[in-house]
C-alpha positions in Angstrom: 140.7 42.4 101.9 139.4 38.9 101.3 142.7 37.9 99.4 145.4 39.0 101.7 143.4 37.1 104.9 143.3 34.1 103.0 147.1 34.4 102.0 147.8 35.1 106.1 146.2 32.4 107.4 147.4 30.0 104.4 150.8 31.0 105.9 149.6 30.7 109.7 149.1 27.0 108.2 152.7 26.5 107.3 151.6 26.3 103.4 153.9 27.5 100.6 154.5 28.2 97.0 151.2 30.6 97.6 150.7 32.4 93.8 149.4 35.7 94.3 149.0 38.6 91.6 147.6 42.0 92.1 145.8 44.1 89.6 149.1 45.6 88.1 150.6 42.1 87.3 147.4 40.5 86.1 144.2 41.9 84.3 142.0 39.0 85.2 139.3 40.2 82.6 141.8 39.5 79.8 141.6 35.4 78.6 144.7 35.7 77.1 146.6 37.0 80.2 144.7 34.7 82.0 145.5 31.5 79.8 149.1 32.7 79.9 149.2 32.5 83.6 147.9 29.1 84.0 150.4 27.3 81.5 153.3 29.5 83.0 152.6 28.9 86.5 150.4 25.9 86.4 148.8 26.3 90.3 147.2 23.2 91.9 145.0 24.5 94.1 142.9 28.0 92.9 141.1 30.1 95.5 138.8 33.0 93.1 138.7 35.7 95.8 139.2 38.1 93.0 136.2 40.5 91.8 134.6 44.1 91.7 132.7 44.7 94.6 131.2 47.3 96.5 128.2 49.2 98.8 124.9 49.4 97.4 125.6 52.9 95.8 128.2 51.8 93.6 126.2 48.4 92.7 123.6 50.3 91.6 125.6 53.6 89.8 128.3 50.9 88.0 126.1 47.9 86.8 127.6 47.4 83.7 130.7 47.0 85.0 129.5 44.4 88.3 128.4 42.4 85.6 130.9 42.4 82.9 133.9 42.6 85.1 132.9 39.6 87.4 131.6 37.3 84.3 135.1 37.8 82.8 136.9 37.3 85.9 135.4 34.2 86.9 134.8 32.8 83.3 138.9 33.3 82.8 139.8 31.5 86.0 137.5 28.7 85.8 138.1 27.6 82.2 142.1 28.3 82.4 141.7 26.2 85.5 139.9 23.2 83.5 142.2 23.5 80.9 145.1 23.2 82.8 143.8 20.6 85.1 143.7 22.3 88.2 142.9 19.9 91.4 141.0 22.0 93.3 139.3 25.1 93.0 137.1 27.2 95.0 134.9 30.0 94.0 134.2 33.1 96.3 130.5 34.4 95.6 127.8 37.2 97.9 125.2 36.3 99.8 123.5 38.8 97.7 123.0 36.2 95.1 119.9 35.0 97.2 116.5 36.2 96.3 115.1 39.6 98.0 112.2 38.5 100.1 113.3 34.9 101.1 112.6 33.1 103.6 115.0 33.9 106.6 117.7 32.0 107.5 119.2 31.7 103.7 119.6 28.3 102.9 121.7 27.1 100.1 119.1 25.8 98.4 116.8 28.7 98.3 119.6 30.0 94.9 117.1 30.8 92.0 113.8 30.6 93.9 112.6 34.0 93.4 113.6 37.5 92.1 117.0 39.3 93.2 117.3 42.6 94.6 117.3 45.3 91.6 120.0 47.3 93.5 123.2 44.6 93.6 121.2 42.2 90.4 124.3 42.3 88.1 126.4 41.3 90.5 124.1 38.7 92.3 123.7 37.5 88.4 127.4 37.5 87.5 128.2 35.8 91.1 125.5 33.3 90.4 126.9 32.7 86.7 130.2 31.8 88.6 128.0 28.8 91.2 127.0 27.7 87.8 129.9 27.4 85.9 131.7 25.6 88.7 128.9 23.1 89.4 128.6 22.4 85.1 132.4 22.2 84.8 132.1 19.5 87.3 129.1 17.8 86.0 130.6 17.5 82.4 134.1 17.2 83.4 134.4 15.9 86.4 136.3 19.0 88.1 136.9 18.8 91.9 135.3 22.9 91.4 132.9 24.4 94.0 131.4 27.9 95.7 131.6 29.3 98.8 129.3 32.2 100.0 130.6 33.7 102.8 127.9 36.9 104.1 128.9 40.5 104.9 133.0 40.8 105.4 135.2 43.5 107.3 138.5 43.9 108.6 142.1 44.7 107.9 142.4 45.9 104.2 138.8 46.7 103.8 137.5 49.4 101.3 136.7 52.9 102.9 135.7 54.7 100.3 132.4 56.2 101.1 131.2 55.9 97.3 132.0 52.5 97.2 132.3 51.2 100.6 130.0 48.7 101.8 128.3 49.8 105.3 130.2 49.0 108.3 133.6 50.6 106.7 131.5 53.4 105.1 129.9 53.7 108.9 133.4 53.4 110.6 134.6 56.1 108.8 131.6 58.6 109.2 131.7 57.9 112.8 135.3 58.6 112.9 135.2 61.8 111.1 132.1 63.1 112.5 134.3 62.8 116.0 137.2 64.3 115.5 135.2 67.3 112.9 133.0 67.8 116.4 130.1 67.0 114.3 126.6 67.0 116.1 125.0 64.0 114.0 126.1 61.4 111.5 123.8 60.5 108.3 123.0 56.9 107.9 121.4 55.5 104.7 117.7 54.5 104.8 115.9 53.6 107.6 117.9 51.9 110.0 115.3 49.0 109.6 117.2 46.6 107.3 119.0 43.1 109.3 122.5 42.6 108.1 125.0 39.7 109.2 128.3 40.2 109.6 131.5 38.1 109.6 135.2 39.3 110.3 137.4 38.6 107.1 139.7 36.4 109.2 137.5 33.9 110.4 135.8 33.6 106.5 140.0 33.3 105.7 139.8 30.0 108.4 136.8 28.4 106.8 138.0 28.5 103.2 141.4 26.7 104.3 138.7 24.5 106.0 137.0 23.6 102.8 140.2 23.5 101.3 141.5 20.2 103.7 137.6 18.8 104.4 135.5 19.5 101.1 135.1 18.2 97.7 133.0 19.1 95.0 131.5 15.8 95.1 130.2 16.5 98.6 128.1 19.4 97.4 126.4 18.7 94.3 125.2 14.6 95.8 123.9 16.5 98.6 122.1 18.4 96.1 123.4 22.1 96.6 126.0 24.1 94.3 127.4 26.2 97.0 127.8 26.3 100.5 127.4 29.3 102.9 130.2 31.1 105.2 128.5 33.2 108.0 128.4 33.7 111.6 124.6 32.9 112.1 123.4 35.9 113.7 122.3 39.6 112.4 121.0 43.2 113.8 119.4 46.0 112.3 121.3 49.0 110.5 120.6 50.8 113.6 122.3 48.6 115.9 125.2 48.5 113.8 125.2 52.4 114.0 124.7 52.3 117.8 127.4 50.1 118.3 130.1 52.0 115.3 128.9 55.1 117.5 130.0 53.2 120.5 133.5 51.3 119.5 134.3 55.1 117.8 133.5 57.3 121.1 131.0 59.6 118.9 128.8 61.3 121.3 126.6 62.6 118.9 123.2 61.9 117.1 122.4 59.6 114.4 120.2 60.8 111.4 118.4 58.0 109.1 117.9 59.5 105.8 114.8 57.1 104.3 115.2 59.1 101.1 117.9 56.4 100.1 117.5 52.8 99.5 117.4 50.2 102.1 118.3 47.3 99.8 117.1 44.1 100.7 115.2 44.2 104.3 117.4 40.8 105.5 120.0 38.6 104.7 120.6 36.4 107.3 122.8 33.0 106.1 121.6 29.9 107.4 125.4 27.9 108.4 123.7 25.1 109.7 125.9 22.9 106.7 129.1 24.1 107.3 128.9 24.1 111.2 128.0 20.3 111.1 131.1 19.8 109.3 133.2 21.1 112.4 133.5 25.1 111.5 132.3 27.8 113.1 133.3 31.4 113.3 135.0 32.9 116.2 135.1 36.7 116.3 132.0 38.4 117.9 130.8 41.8 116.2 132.5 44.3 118.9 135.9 42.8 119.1 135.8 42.7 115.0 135.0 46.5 114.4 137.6 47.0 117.7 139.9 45.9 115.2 138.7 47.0 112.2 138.7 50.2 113.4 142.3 50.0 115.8 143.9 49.0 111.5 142.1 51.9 110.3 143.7 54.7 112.4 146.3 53.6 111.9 146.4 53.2 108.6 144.2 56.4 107.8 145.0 59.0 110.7 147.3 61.5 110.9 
């Protein structure tokens, strides 16, 4: 999801000689397949949008393989990338990497202050391993290397998988099937309590071509921060979210909080007040984005 917006609006921007690989043409987890992509292709610019993700079930049922997988990913990338003297590169973290119960908005400098969130802590650990290896790589070597955070994505190319699905596409899809299955109620995990913040993949693609042309890695760590965070600045519970999936999907019928299953953290709200100063701001309110998000997925998924 993340890497194909990025590549559209690097094209949008009349870019070229954009380097992708897919899974099949490039285990990221292997060095030397990494290594032998960096001296054969030898990139300039390095965008990491690459790693496992997923929901809150599948953080918690695959934790050895959050954590391995995304320290070998980003450990390949960024020391190829040294090696090979990239010029820019930036790395794409979670908001989840934040501490469970601090204080609301998230600011960047609140990394490390307090304990994570057991559900999603190999990831949050591994994405945090990834701030920290840019931020040292630029300390020791001087590499122009830094993080972005962006909060919550959706859109075009999202993951609808309800076992690994994060909740809006798990939600769009439960709505959708509940509909046309003339379903009388929809289960939603926990209990509906639980702020989220949510920001349409497109407009995170915009801000990290913004970074790209207005940030250095310099700009970060002297104003004492390792990673700056991508949001739109506003949240609403789980049950709004519902309310309004319910809504955008024409379901007419109930909606069921099961508070046997885990809430996660109760808010993760990112304070943007740093990268709005610096002239960007998202662009796509909540309705219009899951208008979309859902208008891809028929299409893409119904028969």
């Amino acid at each position: 999801m993340v890497g194909s917006a990025i590549y559209r609006q690097l094209v949008s921007k009349h870019y070229s000689n954009i380097i992708t690989k897919n899974l099949s043409e490039l285990d990221l987890t292997r060095q030397s397949d990494v290594e032998e992509f960096f001296q054969k292709e030898n990139p300039g610019i390095v965008i990491v949008a690459a790693a496992k993700v997923g929901g809150i079930l599948a953080n918690d049922m695959f934790r050895a393989e959050f954590i391995y997988e995304n320290l070998m990913i980003e450990s390949n990338i960024i020391h190829s990338a040294y090696k090979n003297n990239v010029q820019k590169l930036i790395f794409l973290g979670s908001s989840c990497i934040y501490p469970k119960l601090a204080p609301q908005p998230l600011k960047e400098e609140y990394l490390l202050s307090d304990y994570l969130e057991f559900t999603n802590e190999p990831y949050a650990i591994a994405k945090i391993a990834g701030i920290k290896l840019c931020e040292n790589y630029y300390r020791q070597y001087d590499c122009n290397f830094f993080s972005a955070m962006p909060t919550n994505l959706y859109g075009f190319n999202d993951n609808f998988n309800l076992n690994t699905s994060h909740v809006l596409p798990a939600l769009i899809r439960k709505f959708h099937e509940a509909k046309i299955n003339f379903q009388q109620d929809v289960v939603v995990w926990g209990t509906g309590t639980p702020k989220r913040e949510f920001l349409y993949v497109d407009d995170l693609a915009e801000a990290i071509v913004f970074l790209l042309e207005k940030v250095n890695a310099k700009d970060l760590y002297q104003a004492g921060i390792t990673q700056i965070n991508i949001g739109k600045g506003k949240d609403l519970t789980i049950n709004e979210l519902a309310e309004l999936i319910s809504e955008v999907t024409s379901f007419k019928g109930k909606i069921v909080y099961d508070s046997s299953k885990p809430d996660g953290t109760p808010r993760k709200l990112m304070d943007v007040t740093r990268i709005n100063n610096l002239g960007w701001k998202a662009k796509t309110d909540l309705k219009s984005g899951i208008q979309k998000t859902y208008q891809w997925y028929l299409e893409k998924f119904s028969s």
